[in-house]
Each structure stands twice: as C-alpha cells, then as structure tokens.
Backbone bond lengths (Angstrom), bond angles and torsions (degrees), N, CA, C in turn:
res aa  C-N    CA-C-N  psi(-1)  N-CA   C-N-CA  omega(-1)  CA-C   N-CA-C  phi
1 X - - - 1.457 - - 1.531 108.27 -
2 X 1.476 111.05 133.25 1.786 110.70 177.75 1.213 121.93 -54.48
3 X 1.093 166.75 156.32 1.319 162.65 -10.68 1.941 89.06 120.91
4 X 1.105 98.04 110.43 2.096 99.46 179.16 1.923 92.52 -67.92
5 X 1.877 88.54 141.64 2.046 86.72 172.99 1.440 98.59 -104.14
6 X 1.011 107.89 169.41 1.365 123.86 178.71 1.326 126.09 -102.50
7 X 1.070 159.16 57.48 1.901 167.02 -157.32 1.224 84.04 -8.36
8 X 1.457 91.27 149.79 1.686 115.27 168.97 1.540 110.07 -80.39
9 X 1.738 96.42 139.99 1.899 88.56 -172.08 1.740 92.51 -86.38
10 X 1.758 101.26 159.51 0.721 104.32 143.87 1.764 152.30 -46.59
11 X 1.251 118.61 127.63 1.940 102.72 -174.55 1.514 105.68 -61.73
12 X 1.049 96.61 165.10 1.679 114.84 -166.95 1.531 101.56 -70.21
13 X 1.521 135.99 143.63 1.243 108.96 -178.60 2.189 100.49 -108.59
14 X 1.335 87.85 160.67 1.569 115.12 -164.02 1.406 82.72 -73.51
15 X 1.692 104.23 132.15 1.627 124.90 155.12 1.771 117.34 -60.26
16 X 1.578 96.48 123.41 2.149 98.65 -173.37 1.742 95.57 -56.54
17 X 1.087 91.04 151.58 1.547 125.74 -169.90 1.909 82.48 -78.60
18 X 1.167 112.44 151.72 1.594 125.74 156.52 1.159 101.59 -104.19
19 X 2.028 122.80 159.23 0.911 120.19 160.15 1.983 116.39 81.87
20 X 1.175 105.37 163.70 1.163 114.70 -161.15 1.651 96.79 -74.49
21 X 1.442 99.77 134.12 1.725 108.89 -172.33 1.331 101.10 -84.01
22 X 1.483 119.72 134.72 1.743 120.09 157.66 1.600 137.09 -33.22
23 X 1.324 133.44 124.77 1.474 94.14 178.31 1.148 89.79 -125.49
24 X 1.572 111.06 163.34 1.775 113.76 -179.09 1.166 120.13 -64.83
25 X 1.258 134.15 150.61 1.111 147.24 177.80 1.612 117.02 -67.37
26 X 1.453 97.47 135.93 1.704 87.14 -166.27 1.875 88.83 -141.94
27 X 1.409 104.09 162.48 1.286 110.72 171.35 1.630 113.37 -96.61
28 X 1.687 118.93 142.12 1.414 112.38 -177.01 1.279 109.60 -131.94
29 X 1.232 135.84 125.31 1.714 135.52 -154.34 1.697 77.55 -140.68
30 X 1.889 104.48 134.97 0.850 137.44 162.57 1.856 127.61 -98.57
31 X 0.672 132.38 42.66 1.554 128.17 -153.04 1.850 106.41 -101.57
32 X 1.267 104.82 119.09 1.483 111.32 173.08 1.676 122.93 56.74
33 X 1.374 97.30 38.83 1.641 127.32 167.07 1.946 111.10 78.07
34 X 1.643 86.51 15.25 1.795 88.62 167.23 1.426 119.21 -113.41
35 X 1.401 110.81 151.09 1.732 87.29 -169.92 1.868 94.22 -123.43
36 X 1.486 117.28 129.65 1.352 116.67 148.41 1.125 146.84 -128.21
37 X 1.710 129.66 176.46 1.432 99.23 -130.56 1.504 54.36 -142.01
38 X 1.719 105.33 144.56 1.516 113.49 173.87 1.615 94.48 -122.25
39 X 1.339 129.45 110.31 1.351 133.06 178.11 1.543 105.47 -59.12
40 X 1.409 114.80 152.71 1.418 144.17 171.75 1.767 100.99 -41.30
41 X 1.022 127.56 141.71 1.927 130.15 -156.76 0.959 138.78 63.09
42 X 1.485 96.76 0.94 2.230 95.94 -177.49 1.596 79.71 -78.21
43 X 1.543 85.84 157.42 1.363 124.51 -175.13 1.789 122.85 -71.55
44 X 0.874 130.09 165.63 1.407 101.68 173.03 1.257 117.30 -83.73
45 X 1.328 128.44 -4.91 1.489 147.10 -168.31 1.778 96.56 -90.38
46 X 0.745 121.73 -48.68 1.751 135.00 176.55 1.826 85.50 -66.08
47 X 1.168 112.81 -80.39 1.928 101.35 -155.69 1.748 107.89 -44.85
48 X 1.755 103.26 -38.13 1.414 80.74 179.25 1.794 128.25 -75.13
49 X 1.464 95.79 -23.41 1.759 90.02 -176.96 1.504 104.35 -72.96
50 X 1.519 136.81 -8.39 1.045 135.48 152.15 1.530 131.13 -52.77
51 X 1.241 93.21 -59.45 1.845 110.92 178.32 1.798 89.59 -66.36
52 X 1.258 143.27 -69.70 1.255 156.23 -148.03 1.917 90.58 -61.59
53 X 1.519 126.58 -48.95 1.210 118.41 169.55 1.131 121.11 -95.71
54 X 1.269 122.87 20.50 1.570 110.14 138.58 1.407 124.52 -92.19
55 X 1.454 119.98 -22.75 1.256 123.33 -169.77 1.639 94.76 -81.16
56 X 1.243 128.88 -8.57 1.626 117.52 -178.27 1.655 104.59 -99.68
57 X 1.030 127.79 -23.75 1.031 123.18 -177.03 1.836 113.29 -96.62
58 X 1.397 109.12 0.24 1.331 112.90 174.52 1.974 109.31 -101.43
C-alpha cells in the first residue's frame, strides 16, 4: 500500500511593509506637450531610439 502524501503547505506570508513603499526609478522626458516615462530596465538601446524619436518628430 502507498505511503499517504501530505498537501503542500502554503509559503509563509511576508509582514506589510509600514510607510511609504519605494518605487523604481524611471526616466520622464517631456518634449512638445507629451510626456514619457521610460521604466527602470530599458536598455540603453531602447532609451535612445526613444529620446532619438522624439527629438525627430519635434
């Protein structure tokens, strides 16, 4: 006869943070009344074809 399993426990849950939470750092370029926000990991290859197409279309 098999061996009874036992359910997987749940993970322990994380104590709430106090206080105002961190948020990642992001880049924000305003140019010619549009605003964008390049989140924390774009590449440097991504920020420039960003910055590079706004400056052509302004």
């Amino acid at each position: 006869e098999p061996a009874p399993t036992s359910a997987p426990s749940a993970p322990p849950s994380r104590p709430k943070r106090r206080g105002r939470q961190r948020r990642a750092a992001a880049i924000e370029l305003d140019v010619g009344g549009v605003r964008v926000t390049i989140e924390n990991g774009a590449s440097p290859a991504t920020i420039a074809a960003v910055i590079g197409a706004l400056k052509a279309g302004s």
